[in-house]
C-alpha positions, 0 to 999 in steps of 0.5 A: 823438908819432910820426904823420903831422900829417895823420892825424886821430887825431894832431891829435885826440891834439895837441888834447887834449895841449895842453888839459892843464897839464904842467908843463915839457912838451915836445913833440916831433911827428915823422913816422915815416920821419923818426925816426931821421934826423939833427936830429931830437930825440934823445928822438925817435930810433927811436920808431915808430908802432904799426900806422900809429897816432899813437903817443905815448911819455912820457918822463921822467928819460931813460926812456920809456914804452911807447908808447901810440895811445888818449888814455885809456892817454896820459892816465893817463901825463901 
């Protein structure tokens, strides 16, 4: 996830993510002025938010993907 953790619509997504059983889940939550810092996870690693948005990306096997903003386009890639 790439957002602010203070924007309501993150912690929204977060809630929601965490209600769900993924098996092996990792999630990574990292500010976007942050994502291409070092130490940050390198499945974080230049993701951007789309338009300020908390935006989430899905990756699996070492390929993301698109980036999605609405819990209803994340929940069908989980």
């Amino acid at each position: 996830m790439i957002g602010s953790r203070t924007d309501p619509a993150m912690a929204d997504l977060l809630i929601k993510i965490r209600q769900r059983y993924v098996p092996n889940k990792t999630l990574v939550v990292v500010d976007e002025k942050s994502s291409g810092s070092p130490g940050v996870p390198a499945a974080a690693q230049g993701k951007t938010a789309i338009d300020g948005k908390a935006t989430a990306y899905v990756c699996h096997n070492f390929t993301c993907s698109q980036p999605v903003t609405e819990w209803d386009a994340l929940e069908k890639l989980l």
